[in-house]
C-alpha positions in Angstrom: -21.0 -6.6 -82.9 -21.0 -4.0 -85.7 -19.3 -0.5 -85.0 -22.0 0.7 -86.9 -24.6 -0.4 -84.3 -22.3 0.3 -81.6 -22.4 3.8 -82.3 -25.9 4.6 -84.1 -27.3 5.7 -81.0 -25.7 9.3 -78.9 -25.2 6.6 -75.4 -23.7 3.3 -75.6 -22.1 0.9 -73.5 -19.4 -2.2 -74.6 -18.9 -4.6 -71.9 -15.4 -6.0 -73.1 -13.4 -9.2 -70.7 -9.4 -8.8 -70.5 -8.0 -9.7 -73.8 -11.2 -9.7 -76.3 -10.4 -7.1 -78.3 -11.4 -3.5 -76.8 -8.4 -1.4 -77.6 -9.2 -2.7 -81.1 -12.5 -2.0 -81.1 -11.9 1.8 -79.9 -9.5 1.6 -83.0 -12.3 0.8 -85.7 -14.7 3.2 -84.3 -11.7 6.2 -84.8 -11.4 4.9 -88.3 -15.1 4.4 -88.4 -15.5 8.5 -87.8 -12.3 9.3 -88.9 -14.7 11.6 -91.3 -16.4 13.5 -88.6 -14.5 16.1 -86.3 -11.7 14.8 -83.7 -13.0 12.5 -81.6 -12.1 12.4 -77.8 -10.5 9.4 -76.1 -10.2 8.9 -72.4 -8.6 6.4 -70.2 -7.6 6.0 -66.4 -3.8 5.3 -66.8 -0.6 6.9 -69.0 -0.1 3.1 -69.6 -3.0 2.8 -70.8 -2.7 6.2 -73.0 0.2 4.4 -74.3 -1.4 1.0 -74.7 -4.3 3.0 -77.2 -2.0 5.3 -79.1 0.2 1.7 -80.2 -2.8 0.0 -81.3 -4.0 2.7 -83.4 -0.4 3.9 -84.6 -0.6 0.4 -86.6 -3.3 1.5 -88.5 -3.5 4.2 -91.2 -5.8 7.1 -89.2 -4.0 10.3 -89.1 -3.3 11.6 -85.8 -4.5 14.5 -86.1 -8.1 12.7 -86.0 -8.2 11.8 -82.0 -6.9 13.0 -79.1 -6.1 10.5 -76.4 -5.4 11.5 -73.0 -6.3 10.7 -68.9 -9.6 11.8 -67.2 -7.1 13.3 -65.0 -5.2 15.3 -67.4 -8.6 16.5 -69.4 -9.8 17.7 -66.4 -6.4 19.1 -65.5 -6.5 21.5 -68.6 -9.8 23.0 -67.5 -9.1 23.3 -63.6 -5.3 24.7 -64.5 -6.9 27.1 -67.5 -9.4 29.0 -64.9 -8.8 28.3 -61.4 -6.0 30.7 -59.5 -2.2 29.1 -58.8 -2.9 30.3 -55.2 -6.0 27.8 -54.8 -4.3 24.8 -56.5 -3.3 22.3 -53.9 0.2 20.7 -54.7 0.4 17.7 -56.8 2.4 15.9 -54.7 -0.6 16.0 -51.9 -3.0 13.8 -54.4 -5.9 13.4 -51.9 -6.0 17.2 -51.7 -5.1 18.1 -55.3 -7.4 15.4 -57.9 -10.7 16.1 -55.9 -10.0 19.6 -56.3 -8.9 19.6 -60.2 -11.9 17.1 -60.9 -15.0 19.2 -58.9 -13.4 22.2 -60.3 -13.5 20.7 -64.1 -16.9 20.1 -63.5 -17.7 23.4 -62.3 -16.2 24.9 -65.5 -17.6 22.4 -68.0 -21.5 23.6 -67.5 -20.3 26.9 -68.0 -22.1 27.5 -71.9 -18.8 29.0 -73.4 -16.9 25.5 -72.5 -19.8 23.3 -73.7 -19.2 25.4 -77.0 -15.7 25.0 -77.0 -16.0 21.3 -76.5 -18.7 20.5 -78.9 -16.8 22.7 -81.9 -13.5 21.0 -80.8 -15.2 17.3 -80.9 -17.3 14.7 -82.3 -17.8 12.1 -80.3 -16.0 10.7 -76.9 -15.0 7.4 -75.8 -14.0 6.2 -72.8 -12.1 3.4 -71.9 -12.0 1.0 -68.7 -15.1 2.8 -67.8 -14.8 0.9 -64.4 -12.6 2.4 -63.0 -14.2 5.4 -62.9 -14.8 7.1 -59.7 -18.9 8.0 -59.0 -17.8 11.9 -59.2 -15.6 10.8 -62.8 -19.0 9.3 -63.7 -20.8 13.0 -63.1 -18.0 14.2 -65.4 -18.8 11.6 -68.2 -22.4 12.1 -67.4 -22.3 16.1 -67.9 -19.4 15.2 -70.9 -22.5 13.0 -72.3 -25.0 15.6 -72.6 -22.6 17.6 -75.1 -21.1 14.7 -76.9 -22.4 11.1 -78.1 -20.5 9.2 -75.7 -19.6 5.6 -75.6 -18.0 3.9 -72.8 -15.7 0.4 -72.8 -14.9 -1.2 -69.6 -15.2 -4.8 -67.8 -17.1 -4.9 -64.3 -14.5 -7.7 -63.3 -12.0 -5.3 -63.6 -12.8 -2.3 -61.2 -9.6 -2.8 -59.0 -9.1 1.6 -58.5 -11.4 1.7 -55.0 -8.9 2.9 -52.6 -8.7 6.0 -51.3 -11.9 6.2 -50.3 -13.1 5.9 -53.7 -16.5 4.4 -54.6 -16.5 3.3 -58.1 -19.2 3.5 -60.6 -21.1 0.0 -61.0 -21.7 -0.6 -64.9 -24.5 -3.5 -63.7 -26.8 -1.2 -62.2 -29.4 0.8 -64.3 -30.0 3.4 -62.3 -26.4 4.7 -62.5 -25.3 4.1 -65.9 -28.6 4.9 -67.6 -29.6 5.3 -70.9 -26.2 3.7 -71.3 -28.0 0.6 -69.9 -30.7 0.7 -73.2 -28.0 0.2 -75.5 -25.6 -2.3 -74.0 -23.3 -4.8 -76.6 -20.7 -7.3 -75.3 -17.7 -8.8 -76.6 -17.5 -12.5 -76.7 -14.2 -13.7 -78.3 -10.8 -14.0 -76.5 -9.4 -12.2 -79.4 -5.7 -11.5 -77.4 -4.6 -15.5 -77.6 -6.7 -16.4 -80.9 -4.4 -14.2 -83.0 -1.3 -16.6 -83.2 -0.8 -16.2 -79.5 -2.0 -19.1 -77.4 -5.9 -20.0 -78.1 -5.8 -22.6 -75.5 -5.2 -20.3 -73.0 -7.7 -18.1 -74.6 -10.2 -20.2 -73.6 -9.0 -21.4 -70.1 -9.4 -17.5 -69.4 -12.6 -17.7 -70.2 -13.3 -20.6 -68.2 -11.9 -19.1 -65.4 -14.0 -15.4 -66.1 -17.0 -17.5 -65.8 -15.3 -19.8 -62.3 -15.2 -16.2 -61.2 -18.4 -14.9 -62.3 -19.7 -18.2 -60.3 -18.0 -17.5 -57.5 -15.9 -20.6 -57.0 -12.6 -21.8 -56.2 -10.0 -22.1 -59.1 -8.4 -25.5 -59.1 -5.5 -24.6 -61.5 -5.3 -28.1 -62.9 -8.8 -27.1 -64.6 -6.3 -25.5 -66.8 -4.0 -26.9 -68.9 -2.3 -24.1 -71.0 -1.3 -22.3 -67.5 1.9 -23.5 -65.8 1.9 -23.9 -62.3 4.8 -24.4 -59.5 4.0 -25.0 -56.2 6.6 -22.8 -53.7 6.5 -21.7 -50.0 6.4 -17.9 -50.5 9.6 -16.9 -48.2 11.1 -19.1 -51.1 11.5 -16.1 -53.0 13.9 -14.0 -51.3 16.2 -17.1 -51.0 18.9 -17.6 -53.8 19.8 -21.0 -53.1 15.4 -21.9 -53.2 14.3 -23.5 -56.3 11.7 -20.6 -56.5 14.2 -18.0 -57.2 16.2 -20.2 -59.4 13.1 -20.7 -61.4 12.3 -16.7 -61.8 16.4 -16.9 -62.5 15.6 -19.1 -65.9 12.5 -16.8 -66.8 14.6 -13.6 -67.2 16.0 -14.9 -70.3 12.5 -14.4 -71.4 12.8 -11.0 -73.4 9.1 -9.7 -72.8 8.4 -10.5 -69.2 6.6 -9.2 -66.6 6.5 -10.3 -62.3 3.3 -9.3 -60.8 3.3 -8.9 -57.6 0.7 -9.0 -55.1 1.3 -6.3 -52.7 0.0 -3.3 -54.3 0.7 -0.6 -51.2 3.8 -1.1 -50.5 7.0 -0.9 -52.9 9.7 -2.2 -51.2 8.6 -5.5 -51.7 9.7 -4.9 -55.4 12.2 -3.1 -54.7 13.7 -5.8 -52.8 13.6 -8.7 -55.2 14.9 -6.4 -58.3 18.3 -5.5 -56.0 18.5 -9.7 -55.6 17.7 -10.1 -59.2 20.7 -7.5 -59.6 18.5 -4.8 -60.9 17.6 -7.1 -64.2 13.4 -6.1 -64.3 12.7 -2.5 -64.8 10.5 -1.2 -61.8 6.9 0.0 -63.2 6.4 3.2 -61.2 3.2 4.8 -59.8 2.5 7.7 -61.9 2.7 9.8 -58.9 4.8 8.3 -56.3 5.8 10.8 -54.1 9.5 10.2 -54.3 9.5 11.8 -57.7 7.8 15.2 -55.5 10.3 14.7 -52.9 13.5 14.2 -54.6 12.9 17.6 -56.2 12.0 19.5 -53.5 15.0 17.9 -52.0 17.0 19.2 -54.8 15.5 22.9 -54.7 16.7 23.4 -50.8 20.3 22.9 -51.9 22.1 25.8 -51.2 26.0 26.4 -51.8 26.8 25.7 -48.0 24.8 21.8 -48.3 25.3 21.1 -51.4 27.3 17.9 -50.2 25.0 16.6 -47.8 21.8 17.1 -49.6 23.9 15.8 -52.6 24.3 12.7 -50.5 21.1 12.4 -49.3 19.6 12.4 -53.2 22.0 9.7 -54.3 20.4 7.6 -50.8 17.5 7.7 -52.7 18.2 7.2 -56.2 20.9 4.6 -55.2 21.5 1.7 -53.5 23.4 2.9 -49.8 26.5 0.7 -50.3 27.3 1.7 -53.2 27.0 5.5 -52.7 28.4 4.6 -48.8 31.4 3.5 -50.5 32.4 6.3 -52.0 31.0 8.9 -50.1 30.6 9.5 -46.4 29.3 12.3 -44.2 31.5 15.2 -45.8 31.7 14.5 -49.1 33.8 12.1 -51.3 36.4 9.5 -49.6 40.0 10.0 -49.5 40.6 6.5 -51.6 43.8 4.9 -51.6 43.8 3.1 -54.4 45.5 5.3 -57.6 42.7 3.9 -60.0 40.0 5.3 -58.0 41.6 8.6 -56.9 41.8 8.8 -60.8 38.4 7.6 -61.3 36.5 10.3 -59.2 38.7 13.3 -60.0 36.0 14.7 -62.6 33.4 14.1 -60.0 35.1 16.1 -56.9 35.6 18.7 -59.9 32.1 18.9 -60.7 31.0 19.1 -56.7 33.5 21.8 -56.0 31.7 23.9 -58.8 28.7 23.4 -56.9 29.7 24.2 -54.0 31.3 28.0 -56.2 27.8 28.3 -57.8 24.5 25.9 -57.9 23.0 24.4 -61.4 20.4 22.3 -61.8 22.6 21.6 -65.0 25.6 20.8 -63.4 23.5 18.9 -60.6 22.0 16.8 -63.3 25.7 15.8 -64.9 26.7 15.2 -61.3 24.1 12.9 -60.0 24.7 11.2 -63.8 28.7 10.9 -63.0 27.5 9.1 -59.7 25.7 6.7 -61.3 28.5 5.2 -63.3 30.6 4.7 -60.5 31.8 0.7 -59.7 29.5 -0.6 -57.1 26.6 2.2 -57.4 23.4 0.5 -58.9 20.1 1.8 -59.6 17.0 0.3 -59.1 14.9 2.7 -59.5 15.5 3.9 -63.2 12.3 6.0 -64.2 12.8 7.8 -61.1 16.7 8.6 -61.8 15.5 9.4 -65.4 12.7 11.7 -64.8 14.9 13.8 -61.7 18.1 14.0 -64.1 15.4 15.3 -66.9 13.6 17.7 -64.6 16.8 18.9 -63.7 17.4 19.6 -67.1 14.2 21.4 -67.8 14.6 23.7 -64.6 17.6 25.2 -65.9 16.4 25.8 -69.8 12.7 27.2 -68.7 14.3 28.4 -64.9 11.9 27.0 -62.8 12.1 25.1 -59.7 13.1 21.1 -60.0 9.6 20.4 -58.3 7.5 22.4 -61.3 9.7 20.7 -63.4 8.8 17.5 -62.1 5.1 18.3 -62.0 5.1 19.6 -65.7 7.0 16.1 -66.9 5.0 13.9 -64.8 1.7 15.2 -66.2 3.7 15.4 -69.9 3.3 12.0 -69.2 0.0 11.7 -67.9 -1.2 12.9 -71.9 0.9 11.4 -73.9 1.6 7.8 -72.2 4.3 6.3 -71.3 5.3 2.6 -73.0 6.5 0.0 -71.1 8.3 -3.1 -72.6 11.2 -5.4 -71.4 11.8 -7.2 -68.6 9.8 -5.8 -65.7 8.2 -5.9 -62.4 4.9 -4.6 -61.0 0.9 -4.5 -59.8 -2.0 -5.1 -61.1 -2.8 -1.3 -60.4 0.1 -0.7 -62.8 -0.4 -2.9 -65.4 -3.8 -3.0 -66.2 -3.9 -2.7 -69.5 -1.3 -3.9 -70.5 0.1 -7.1 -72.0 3.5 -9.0 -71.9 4.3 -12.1 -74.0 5.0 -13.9 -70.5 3.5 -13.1 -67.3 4.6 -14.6 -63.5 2.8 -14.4 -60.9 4.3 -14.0 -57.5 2.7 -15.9 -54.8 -0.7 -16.0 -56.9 -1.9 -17.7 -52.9 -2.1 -13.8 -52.1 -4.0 -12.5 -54.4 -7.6 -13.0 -52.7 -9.6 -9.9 -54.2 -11.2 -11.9 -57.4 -11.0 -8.7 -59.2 -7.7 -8.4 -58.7 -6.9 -11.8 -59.6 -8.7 -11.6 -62.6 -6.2 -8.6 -63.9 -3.7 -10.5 -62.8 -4.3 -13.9 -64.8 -5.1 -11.6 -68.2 -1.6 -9.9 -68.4 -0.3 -12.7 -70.4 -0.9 -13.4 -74.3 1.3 -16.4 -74.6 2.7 -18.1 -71.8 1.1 -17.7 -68.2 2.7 -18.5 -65.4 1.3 -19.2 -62.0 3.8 -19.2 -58.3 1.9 -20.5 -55.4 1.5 -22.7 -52.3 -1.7 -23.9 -53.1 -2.6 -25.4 -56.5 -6.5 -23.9 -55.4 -6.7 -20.7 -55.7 -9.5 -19.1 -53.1 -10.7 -15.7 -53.8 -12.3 -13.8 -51.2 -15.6 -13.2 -53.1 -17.0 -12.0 -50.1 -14.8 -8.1 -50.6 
């Protein structure tokens, strides 16, 4: 496909598999225009934000050439701009608070004044993993379209966002996408693996896209490049089980991710990273509401429960015997042991000028103090970041710890947020993304084809496959 062609006409469509070369794409067409005015970038995720900007940062385009940023957080900057603080719903109610910021972006975005704005700010827009977008994200892109040339990048294979009630746009039908339909290109070459990675998986990918695509089972052995171990699944949670041995041996891998197949519910995770002693970094929801209600926790301290609601942050932040060990209902233990009288002397310090006069400052230093303490172990580490650093910012801009946490949560939502290491997480949350080495947890579970689809394309050099069944059997009847 030439850029060139890609873009000669004002509404265009790539349809672009897992791994063959989209983000890369996106990146020649900036460069392509790079002579034009600023051109407009959207995307569904702060991962993926981060995912775009990396690409690109590798090239030679000036920054100052694109802005790259969430549906979300464009249509944010409208709905925030015009809308009263009265009628915003809170953020931390999202099934209230996007459908209001979206319908009211779209309200504001016929107005002529806006169009104008737009159009002088802009040249063109692209946006990315155009299926996840939501039918009223499609009217967006759709009114977007009419003052922009728009182009959109996405896989069909890869809608996985419709929950919530949402009904996502379908790129295959004409009716909805369009004129976007007339000018359709497609990319063809695994270009993730052919790039010194691991073409032979490269092309078992493919293979399985088009097993998929046929709607049959996936008889792993079909594949050689893809390693496969055959556990029960209650395996996992048991240390002695050759199943957590083996994740054990694959932590020395330094680029790693665990995908795991329940999507709804984190404690799941949460349990196997406290019995891999907190060695894989937790990827967290952009907008979990534990990062709402640990700050709103933190603003109802007052200087008369300052020790229980201290407590009752640390529950959540930290694991309970650790913080039950040195705490209990009234504040720190009396300890017996000299080194650990010694130990938490700064800390009762600290509390007791809490309890003489509240900061967010001090509350911050405090909950930091905490977490150095023998036996006290986070697994949650973006959350105990982000509070500690909302903290912070309360105090400087003297706000509340929840507007804090609103502001740096959709800080986050704009620029992206990278994510590297060892780590553990959903296909929701990792779309988009791509580790070196990729396991995935009881791959049995993962019946939506879609989602097992995402799933199988984290990886760009070693895949790795945990089941109970060397067939894998999606439900292609969701």
């Amino acid at each position: 496909m030439l850029i060139k062609d890609f873009l000669s006409n004002g509404k265009s469509m790539l349809i672009a598999p897992a791994g063959f070369g989209k983000t890369h794409t996106i990146s020649e067409c900036l460069q392509y225009c790079q002579n034009e005015k600023k051109q407009l970038v959207l995307t569904h995720t702060h991962a993926g934000v981060a995912s775009i900007k990396e690409k690109i940062g590798k090239t030679a385009l000036p920054s100052r050439s694109y802005d790259i940023e969430t549906i979300t957080s464009f249509a944010q900057k409208y709905s925030l701009a015009f809308c009263n603080n009265s009628d915003i719903p809170e953020q931390s109610y999202p099934k209230e608070y996007y459908p209001f910021i979206l319908e009211n972006a779209i309200k504001f975005i016929k107005l002529k004044p806006i169009k104008e704005i737009i159009s002088n700010t802009y040249g063109r827009l692209f946006v990315d993993e155009y299926q996840d977008c939501t039918t009223k994200q499609h009217e967006l892109i759709l009114l977007l379209s009419n003052i922009l040339p728009t182009h959109l990048l996405g896989d069909f294979l890869q809608g996985i966002f419709d929950f919530n009630d949402n009904t996502l746009v379908d790129m295959t039908d004409r009716v909805q996408m369009g004129e976007f339909s007339e000018f359709k290109f497609e990319l063809d070459k695994p270009q993730r693996w052919l790039n010194g990675n691991n073409s032979t998986l490269g092309e078992d990918l493919k293979k399985i896209r088009q097993d998929i695509l046929m709607k049959v089972d996936l008889k792993l052995e079909n594949y050689p490049s893809i390693e496969m171990h055959s556990f029960p699944e209650r395996d996992l949670s048991n240390p002695k089980s050759d199943y957590y041995k083996r994740i054990r041996i694959l932590l020395k891998e330094p680029n790693l991710l665990l995908l795991h197949p329940e999507t709804s519910n984190i404690n799941p995770r949460l349990s196997l990273i406290k019995l891999l002693n907190n060695s894989v970094t937790l990827i967290e929801s952009i907008d979990d509401k534990d990062f709402y209600n640990v700050s709103k926790l933190a603003d109802s301290i007052s200087e008369e429960n300052v020790k229980i609601k201290l407590i009752e942050i640390c529950h959540k932040l930290f694991n309970k015997t650790g913080i039950d060990y040195w705490f209990n209902d009234k504040g720190l233990k009396n300890k017996t042991k000299a080194e650990e009288r010694e130990r938490i002397l700064p800390l009762q310090l600290k509390i007791n000028s809490l309890t003489n006069k509240l900061s967010s400052e001090l509350l911050s230093e405090t909950i930091k103090e905490i977490g150095k303490l023998d036996q006290v172990k986070c697994s949650r580490k973006e959350l105990y970041k982000t509070f500690c650093r909302a903290l912070d910012d309360s105090e400087i801009q003297n706000i509340s710890v929840y507007d804090s946490m609103v502001n740096s949560r959709n800080f986050t939502r704009r620029i992206g947020r990278k994510v590297f290491g060892r780590c553990i997480g959903t296909t929701l949350l990792t779309k988009g993304l791509e580790f070196d080495t990729v396991v995935i947890l009881n791959a049995h579970k993962f019946t939506h084809p879609k989602h097992l689809y995402v799933a199988l394309t984290r990886a760009s050099k070693r895949l790795i496959i945990c089941t109970e069944n060397n067939i894998l059997r999606p439900n292609y009847l969701i």
